[in-house]
Z-matrix of the N, CA and C atoms (Angstrom, degrees):
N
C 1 1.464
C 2 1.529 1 109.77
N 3 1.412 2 117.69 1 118.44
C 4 1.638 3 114.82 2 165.98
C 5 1.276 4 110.62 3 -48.94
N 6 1.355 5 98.07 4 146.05
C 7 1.568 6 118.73 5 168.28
C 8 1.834 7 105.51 6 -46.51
N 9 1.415 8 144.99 7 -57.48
C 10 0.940 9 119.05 8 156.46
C 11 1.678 10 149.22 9 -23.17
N 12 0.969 11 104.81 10 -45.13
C 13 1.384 12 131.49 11 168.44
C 14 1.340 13 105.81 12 -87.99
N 15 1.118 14 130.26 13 -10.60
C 16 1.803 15 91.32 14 168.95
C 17 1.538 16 92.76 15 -133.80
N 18 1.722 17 118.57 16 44.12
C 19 1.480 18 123.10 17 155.55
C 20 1.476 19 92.95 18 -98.42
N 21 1.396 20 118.15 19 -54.89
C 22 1.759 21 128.22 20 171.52
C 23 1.439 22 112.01 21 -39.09
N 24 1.570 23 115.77 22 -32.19
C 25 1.421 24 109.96 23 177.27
C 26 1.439 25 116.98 24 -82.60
N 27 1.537 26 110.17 25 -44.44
C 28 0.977 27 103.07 26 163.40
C 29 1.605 28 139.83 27 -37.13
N 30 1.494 29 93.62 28 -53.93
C 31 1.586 30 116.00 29 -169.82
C 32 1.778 31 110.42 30 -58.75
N 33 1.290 32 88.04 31 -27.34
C 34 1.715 33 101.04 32 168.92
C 35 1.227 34 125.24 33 -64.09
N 36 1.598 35 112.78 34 -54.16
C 37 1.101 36 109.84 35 -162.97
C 38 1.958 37 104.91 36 -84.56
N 39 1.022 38 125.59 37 -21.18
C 40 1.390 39 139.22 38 166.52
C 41 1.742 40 103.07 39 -52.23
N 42 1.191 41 107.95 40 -58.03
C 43 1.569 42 114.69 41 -172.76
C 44 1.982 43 110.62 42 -72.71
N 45 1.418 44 100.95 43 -29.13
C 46 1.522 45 104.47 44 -176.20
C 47 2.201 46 104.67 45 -86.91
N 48 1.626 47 96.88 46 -13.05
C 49 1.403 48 104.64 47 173.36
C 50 1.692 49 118.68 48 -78.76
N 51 1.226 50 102.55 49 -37.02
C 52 1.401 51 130.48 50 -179.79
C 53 2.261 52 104.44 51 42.80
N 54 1.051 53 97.32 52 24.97
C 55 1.390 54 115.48 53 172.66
C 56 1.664 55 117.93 54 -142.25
N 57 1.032 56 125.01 55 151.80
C 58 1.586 57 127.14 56 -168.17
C 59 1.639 58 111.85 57 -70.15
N 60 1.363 59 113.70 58 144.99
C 61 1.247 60 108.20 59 -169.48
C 62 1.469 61 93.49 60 -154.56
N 63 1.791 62 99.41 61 160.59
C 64 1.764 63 103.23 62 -156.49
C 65 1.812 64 84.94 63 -94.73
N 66 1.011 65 92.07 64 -168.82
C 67 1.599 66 114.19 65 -163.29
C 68 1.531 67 93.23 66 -96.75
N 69 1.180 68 133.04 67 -48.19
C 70 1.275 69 137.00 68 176.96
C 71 1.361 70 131.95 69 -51.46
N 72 1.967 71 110.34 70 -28.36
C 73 1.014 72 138.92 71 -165.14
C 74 1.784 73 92.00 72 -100.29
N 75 1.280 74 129.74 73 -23.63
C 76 1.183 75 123.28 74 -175.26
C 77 1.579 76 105.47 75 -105.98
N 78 1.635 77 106.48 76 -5.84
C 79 1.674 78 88.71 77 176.65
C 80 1.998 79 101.38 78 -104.86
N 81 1.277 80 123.26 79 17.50
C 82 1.251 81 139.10 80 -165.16
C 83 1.664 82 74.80 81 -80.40
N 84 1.819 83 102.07 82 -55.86
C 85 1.690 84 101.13 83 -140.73
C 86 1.441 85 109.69 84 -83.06
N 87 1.643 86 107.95 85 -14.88
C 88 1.212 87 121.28 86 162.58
C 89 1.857 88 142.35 87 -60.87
N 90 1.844 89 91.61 88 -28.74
C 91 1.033 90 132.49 89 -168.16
C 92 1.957 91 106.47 90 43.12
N 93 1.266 92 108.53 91 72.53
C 94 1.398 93 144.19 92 -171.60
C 95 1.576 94 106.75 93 -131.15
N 96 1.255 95 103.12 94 162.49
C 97 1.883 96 114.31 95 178.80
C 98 1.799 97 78.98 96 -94.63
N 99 1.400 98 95.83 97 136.31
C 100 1.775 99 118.74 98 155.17
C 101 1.398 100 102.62 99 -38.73
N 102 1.569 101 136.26 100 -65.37
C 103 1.353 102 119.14 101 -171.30
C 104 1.725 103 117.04 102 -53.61
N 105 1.226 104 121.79 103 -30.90
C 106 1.841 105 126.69 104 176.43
C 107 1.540 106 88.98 105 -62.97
N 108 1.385 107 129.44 106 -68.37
C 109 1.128 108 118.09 107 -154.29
C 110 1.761 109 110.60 108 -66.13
N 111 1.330 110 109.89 109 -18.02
C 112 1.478 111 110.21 110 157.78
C 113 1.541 112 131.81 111 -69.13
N 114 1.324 113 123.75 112 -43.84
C 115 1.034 114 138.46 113 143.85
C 116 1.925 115 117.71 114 -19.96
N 117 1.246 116 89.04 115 -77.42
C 118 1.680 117 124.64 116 168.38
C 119 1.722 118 101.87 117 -28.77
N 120 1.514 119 117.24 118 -64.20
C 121 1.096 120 127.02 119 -164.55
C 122 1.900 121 106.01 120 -84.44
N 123 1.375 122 118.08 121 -29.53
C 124 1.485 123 107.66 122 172.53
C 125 1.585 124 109.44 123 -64.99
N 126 1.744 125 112.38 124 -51.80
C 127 1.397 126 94.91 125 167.73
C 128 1.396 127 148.24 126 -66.96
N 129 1.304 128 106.72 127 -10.32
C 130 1.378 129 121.37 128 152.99
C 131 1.392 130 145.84 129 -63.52
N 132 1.351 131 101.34 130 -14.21
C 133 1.314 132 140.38 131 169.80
C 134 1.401 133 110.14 132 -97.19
N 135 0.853 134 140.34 133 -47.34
C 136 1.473 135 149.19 134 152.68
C 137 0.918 136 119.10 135 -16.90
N 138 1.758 137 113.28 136 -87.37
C 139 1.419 138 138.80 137 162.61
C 140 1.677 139 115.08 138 -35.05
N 141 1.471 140 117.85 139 -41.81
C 142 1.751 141 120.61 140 167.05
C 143 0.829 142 112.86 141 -49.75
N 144 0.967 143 124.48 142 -48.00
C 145 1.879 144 146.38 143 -152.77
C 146 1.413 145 110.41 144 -87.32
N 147 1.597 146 106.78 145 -35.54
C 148 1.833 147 113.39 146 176.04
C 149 1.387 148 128.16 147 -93.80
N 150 1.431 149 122.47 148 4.46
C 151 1.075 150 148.88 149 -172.54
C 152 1.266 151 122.49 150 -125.60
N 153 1.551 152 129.60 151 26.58
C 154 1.106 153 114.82 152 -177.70
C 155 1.194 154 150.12 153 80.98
N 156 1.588 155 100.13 154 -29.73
C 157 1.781 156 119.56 155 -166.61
C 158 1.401 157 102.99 156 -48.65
N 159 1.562 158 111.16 157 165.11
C 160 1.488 159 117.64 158 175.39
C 161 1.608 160 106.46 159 -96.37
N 162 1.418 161 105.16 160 -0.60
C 163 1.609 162 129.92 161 -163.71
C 164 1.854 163 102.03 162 -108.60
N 165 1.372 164 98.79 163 130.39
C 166 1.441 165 97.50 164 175.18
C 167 1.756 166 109.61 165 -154.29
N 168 1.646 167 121.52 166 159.62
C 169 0.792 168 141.32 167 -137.84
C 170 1.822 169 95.28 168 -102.61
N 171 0.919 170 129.21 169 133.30
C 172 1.711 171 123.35 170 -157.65
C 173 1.778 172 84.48 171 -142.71
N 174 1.667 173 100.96 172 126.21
C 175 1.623 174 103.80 173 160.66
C 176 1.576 175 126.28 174 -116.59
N 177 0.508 176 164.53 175 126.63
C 178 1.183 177 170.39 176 -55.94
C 179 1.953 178 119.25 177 135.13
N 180 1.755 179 125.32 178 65.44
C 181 0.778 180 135.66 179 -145.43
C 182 1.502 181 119.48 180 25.05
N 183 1.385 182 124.07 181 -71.77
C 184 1.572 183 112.43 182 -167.04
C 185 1.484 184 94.13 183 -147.94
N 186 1.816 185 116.85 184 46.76
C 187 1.150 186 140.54 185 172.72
C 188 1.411 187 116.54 186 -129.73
N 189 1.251 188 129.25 187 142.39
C 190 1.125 189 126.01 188 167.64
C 191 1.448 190 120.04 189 -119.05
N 192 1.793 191 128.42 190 167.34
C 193 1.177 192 118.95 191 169.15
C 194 1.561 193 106.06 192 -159.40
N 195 1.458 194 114.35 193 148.14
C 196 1.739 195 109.79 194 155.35
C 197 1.535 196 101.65 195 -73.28
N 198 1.678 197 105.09 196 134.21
C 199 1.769 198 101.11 197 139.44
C 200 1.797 199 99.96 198 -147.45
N 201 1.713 200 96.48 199 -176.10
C 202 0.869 201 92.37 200 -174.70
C 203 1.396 202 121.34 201 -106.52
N 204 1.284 203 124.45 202 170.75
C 205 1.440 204 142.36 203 -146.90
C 206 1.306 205 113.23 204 -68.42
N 207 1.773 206 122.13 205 102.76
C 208 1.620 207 104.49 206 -167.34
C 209 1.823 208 126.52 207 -60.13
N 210 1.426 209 82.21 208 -2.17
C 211 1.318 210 83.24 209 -179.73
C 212 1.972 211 118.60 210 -79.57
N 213 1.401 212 95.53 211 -17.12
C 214 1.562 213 94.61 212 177.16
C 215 1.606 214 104.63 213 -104.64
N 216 1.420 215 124.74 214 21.50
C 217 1.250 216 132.98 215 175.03
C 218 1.814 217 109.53 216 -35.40
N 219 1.447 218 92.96 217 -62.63
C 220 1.597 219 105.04 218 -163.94
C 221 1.888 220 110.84 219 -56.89
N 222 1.534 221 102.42 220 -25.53
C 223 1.588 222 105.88 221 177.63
C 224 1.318 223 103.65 222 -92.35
N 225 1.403 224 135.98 223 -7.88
C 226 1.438 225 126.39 224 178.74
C 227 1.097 226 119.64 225 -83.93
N 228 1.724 227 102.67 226 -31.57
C 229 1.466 228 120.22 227 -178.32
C 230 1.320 229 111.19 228 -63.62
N 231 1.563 230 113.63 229 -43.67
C 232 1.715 231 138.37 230 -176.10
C 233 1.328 232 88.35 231 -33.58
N 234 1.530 233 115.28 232 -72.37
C 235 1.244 234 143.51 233 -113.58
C 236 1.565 235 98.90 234 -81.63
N 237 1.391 236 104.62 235 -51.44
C 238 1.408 237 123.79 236 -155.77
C 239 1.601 238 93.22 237 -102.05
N 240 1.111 239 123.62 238 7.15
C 241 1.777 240 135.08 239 -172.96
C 242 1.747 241 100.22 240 30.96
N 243 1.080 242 102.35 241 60.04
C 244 2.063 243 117.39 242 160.09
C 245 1.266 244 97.76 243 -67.56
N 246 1.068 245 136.45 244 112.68
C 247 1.338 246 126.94 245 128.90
C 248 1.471 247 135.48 246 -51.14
N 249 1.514 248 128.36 247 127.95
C 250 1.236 249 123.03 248 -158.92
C 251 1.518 250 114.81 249 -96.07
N 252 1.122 251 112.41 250 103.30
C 253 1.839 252 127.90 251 -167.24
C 254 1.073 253 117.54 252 -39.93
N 255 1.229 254 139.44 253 178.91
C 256 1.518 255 132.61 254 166.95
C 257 1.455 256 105.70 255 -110.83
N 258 1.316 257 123.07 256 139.48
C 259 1.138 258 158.51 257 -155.16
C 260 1.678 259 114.15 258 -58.16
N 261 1.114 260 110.62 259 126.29
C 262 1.900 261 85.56 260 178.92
C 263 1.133 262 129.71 261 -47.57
N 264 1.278 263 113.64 262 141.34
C 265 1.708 264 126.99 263 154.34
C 266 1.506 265 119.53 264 -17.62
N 267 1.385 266 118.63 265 142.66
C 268 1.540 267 123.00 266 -166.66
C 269 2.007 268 76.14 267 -79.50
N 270 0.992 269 136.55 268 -38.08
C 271 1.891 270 133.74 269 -138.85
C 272 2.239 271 73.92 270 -96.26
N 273 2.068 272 117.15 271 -39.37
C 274 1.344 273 82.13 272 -168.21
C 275 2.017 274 106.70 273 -70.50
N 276 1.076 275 109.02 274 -4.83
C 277 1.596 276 90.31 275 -155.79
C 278 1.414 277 100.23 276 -95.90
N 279 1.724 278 136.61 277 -12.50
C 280 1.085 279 125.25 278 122.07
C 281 1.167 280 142.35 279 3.72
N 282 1.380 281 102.13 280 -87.45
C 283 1.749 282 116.98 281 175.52
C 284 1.154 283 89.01 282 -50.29
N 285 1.220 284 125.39 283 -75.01
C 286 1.670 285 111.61 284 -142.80
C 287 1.617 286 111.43 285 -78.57
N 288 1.174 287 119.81 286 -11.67
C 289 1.877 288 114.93 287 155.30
C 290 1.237 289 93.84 288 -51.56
N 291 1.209 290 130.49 289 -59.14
C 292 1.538 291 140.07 290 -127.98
C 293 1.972 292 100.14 291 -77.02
N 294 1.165 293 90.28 292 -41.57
C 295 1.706 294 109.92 293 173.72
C 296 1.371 295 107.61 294 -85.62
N 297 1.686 296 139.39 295 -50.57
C 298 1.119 297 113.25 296 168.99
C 299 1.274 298 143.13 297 -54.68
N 300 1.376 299 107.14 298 -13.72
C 301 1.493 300 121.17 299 179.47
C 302 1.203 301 124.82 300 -127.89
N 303 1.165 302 118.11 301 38.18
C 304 1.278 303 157.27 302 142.30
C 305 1.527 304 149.43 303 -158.73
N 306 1.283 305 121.89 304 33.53
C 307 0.889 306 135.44 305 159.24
C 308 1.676 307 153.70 306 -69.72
N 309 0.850 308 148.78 307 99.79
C 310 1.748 309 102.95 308 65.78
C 311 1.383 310 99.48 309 -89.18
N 312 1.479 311 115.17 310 162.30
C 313 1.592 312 125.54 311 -147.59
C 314 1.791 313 78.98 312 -173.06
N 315 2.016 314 88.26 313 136.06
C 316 1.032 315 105.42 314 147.14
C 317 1.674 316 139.36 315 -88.21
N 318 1.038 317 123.69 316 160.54
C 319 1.677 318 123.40 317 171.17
C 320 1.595 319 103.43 318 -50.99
N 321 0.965 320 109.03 319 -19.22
C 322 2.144 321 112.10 320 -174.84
C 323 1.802 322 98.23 321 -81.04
N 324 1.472 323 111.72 322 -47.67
C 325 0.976 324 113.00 323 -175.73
C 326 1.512 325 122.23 324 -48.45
N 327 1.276 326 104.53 325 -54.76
C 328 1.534 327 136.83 326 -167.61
C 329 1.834 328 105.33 327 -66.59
N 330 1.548 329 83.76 328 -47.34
C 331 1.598 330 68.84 329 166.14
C 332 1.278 331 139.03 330 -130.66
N 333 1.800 332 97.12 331 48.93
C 334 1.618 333 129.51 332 159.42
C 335 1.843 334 98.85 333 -82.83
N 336 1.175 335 100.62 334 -29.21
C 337 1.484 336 109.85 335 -169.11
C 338 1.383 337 103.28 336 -62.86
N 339 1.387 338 107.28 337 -76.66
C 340 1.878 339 119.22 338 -168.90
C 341 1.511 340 97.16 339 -81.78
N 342 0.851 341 139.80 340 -12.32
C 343 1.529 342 144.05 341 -169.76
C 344 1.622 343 121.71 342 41.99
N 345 1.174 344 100.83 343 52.69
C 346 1.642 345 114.89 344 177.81
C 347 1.831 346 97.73 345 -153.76
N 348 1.404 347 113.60 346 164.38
C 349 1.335 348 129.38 347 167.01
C 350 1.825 349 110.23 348 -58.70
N 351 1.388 350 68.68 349 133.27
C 352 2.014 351 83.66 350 179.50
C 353 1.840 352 123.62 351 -136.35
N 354 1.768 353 89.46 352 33.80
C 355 1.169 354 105.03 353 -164.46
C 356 1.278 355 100.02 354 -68.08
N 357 1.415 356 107.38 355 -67.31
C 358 1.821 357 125.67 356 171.49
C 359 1.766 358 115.95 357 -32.08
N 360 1.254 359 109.88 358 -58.04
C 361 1.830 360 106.42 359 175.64
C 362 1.322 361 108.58 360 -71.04
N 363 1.520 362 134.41 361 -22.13
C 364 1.348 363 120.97 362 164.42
C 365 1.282 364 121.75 363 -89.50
N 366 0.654 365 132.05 364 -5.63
C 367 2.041 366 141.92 365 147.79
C 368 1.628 367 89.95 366 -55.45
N 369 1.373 368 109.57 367 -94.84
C 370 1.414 369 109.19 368 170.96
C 371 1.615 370 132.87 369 8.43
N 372 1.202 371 88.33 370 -80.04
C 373 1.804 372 100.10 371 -173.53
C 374 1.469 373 93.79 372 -78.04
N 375 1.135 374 147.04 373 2.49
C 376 1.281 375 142.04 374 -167.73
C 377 1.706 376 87.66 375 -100.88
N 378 1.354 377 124.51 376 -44.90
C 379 1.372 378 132.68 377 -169.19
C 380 1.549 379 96.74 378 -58.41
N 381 1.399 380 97.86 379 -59.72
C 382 1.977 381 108.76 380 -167.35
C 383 1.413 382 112.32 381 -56.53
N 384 1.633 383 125.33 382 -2.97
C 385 1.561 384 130.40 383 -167.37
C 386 1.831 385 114.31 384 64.64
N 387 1.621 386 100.84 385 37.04
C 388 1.501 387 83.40 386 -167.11
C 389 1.913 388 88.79 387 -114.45
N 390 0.859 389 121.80 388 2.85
C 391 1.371 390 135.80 389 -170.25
C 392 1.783 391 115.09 390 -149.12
N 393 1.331 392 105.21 391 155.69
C 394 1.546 393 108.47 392 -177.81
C 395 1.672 394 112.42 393 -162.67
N 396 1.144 395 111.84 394 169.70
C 397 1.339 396 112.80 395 177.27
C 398 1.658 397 117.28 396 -92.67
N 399 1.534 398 122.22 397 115.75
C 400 1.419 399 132.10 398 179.50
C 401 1.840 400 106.79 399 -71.61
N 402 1.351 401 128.15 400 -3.15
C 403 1.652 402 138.13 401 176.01
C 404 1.450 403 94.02 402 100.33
N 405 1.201 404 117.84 403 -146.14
C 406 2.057 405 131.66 404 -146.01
C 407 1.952 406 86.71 405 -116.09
N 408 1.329 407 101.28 406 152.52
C 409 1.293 408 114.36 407 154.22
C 410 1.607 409 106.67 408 -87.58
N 411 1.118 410 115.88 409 168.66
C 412 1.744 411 126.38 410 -169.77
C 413 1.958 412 85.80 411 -102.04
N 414 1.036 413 107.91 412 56.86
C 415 1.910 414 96.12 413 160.07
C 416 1.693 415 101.27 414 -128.88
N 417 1.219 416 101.48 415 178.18
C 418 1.504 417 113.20 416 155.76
C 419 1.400 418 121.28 417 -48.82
N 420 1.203 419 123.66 418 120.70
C 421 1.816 420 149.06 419 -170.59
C 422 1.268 421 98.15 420 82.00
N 423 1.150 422 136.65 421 14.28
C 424 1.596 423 128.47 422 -159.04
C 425 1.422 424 130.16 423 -16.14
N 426 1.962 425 87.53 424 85.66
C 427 1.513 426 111.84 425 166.19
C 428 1.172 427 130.26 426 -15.52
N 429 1.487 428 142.35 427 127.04
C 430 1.331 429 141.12 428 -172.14
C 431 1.705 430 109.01 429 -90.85
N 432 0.988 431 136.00 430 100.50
C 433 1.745 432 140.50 431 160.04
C 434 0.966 433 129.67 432 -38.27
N 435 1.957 434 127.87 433 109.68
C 436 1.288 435 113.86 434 177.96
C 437 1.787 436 101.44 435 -97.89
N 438 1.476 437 96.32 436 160.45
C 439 2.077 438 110.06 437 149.25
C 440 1.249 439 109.25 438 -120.69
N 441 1.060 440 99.49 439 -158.84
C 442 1.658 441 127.42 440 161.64
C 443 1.171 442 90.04 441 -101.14
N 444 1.730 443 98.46 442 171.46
C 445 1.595 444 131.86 443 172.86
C 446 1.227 445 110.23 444 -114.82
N 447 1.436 446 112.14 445 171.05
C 448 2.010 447 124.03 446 175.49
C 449 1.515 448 82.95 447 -62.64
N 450 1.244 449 128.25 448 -31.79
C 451 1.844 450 115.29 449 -145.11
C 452 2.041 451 95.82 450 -88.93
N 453 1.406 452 101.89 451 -13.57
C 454 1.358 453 110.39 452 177.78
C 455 2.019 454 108.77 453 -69.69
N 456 1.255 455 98.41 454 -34.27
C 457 1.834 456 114.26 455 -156.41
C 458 1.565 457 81.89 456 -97.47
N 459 0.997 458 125.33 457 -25.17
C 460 1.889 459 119.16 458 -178.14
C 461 1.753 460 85.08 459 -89.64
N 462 0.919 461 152.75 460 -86.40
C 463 1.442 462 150.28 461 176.53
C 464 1.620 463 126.12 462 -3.36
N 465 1.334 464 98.42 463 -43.42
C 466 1.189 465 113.35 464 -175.40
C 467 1.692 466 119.85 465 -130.63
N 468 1.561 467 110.91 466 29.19
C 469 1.022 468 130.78 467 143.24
C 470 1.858 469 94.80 468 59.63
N 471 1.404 470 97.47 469 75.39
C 472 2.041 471 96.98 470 -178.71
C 473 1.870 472 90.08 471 -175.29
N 474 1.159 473 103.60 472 144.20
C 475 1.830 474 115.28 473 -170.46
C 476 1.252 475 112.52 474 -85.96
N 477 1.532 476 104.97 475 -31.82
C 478 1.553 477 117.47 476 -174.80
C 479 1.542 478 95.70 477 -133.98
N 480 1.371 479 93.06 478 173.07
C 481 1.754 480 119.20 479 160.45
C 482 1.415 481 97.40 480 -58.33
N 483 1.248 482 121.42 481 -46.92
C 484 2.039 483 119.66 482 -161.15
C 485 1.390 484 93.47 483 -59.54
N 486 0.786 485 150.62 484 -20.16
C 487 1.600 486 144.34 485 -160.63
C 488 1.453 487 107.20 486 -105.37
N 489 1.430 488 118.20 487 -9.20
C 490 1.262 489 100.17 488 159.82
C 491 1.626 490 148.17 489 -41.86
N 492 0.920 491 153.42 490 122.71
C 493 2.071 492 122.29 491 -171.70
C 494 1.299 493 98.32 492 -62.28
N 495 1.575 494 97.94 493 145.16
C 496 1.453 495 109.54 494 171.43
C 497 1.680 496 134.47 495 -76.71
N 498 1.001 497 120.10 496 133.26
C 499 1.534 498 131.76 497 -156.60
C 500 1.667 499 91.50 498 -72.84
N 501 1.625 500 105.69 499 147.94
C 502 1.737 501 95.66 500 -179.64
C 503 1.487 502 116.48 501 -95.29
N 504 1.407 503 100.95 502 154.83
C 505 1.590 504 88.13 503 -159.09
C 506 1.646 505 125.85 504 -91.37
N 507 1.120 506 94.70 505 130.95
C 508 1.978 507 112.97 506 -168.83
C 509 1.491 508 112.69 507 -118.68
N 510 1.361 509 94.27 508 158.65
C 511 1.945 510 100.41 509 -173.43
C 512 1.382 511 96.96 510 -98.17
N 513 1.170 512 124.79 511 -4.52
C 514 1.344 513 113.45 512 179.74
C 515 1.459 514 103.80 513 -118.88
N 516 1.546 515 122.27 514 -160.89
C 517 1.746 516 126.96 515 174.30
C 518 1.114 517 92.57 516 -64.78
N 519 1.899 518 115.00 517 156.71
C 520 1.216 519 116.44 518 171.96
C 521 2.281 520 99.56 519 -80.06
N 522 1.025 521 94.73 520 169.36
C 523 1.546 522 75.11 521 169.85
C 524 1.141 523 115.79 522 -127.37
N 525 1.384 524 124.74 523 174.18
C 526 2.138 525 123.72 524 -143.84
C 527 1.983 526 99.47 525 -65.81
N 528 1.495 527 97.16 526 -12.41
C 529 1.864 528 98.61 527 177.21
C 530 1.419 529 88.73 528 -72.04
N 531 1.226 530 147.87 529 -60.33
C 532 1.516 531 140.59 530 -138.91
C 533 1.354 532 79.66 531 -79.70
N 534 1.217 533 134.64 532 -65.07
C 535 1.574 534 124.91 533 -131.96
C 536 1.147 535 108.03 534 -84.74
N 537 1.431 536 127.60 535 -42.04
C 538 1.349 537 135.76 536 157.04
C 539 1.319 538 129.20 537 -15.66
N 540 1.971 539 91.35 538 -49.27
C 541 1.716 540 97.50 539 -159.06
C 542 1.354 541 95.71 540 -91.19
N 543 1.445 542 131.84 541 -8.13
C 544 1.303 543 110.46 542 155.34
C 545 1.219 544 132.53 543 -43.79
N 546 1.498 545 117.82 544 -70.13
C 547 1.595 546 108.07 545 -171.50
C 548 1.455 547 112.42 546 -67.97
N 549 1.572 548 123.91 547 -18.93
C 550 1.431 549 124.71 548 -156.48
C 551 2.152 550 93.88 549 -77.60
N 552 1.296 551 97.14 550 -50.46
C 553 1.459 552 89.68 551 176.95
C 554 1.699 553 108.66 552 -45.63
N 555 1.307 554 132.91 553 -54.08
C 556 1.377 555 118.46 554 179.88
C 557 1.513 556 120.62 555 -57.53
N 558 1.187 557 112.82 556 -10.43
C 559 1.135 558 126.14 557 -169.39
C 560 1.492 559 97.90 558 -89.94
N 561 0.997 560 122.15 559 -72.37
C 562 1.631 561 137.11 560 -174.79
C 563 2.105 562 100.60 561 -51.90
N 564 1.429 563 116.74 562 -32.85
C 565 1.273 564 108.71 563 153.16
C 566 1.338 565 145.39 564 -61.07
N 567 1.320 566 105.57 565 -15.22
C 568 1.500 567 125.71 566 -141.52
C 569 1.206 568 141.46 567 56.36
N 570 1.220 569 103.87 568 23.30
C 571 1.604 570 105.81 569 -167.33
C 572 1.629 571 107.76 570 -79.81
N 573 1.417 572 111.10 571 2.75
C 574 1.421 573 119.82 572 -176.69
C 575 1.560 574 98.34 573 -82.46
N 576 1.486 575 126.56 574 141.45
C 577 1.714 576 116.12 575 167.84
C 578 0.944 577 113.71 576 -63.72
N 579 1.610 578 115.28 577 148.94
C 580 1.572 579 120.01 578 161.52
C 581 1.097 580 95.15 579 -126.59
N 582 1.405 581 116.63 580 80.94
C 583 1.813 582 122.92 581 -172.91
C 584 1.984 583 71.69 582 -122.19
N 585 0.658 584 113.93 583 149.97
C 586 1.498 585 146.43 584 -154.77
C 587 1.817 586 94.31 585 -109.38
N 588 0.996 587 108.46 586 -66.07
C 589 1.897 588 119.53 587 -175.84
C 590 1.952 589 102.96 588 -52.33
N 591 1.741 590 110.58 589 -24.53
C 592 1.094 591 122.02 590 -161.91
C 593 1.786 592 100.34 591 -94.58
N 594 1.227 593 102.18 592 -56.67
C 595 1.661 594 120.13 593 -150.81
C 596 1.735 595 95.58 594 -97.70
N 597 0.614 596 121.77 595 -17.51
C 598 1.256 597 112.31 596 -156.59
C 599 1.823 598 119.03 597 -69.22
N 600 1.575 599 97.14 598 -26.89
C 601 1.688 600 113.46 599 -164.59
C 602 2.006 601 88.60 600 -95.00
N 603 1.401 602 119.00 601 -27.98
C 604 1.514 603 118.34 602 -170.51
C 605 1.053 604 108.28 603 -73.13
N 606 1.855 605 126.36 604 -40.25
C 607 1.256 606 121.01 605 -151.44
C 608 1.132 607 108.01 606 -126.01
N 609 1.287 608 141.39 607 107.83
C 610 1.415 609 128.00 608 -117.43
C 611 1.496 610 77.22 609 -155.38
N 612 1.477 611 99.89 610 -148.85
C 613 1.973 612 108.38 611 174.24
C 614 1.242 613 109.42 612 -63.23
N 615 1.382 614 142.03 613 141.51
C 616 1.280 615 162.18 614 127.89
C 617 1.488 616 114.73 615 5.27
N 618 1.276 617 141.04 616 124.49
C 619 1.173 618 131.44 617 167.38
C 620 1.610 619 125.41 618 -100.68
């Protein structure tokens, strides 16, 4: 199959998935080596990106997805009458610094960190898909492990964990001021999406 034709195939099966999918899982259906269908998917992304489209190519470590263009957010929202949610909680974006940048992490950890209960915002962000359970540590009560999710790295507009900003460096814990003001500065830039198709199910009521 030309490279034309199996960016079109691709682009199909991403858009007929309308949920994130690994590269491996799309070169199964292709019957292709995972590296073509990687290949496949940077230039496909490329070409979105150089043309204008309102449609663009979203990665998500070793996931892929169509969404649409935050820049036409405000007419999608119009369109489709989204209402635009209110923003996380100063206590959710905490936790989840606190877990993105160090994780897997227990609930003990998290709230050695902020030093209050964080049972409620991690239920929470677990609801919004921005957090999940990694299984038990091997100790006594065997602690349950949180991460992040792909839906965390689509949220906050970064492909990998490496793209996080880097925390400054201390001999001791950083504390919920350092870690915090990481994501909140991207936030306060906008570099967070306000693609509506993206944000809309994560950021819900306030915690």
């Amino acid at each position: 199959m030309k490279m034309n034709k199996m960016e079109a195939a691709v682009e199909a099966i991403l858009f007929a998935s309308g949920e994130p999918l690994e590269a491996d899982r799309i070169a199964q259906a292709l019957d292709v080596e995972p590296e073509y269908v990687t290949s496949v998917l940077k230039s496909l992304g490329e070409k979105l990106s150089g043309s204008g489209s309102g449609i663009c190519l979203v990665r998500m470590e070793d996931r892929y997805q169509l969404c649409t263009d935050p820049e036409y957010a405000v007419h999608v929202r119009a369109a489709l009458e989204i209402k635009k949610n209110t923003p996380l909680s100063n206590a959710a974006f905490e936790v989840l610094a606190v877990i993105a940048y160090n994780q897997p992490v227990t609930k003990a950890f998290i709230e050695q960190v902020r030093g209050v209960d964080c049972s409620g915002v991690i239920q929470n962000l677990i609801l919004k898909g921005l957090v999940e359970e990694r299984g038990r540590l091997e100790l006594p009560g065997r602690p349950l492990v949180y991460g992040t999710t792909p839906e965390f790295l689509k949220c906050f507009c970064v492909s990998t964990l490496d793209d996080l900003p880097d925390l400054p460096e201390r001999e001791d814990m950083p504390t919920k001021e350092n870690i915090i003001n990481q994501l909140e500065i991207n936030f306060e830039n906008g570099e967070i999406t306000d693609n509506p198709l993206v944000v809309d199910n994560i950021i819900g009521d306030s915690d």
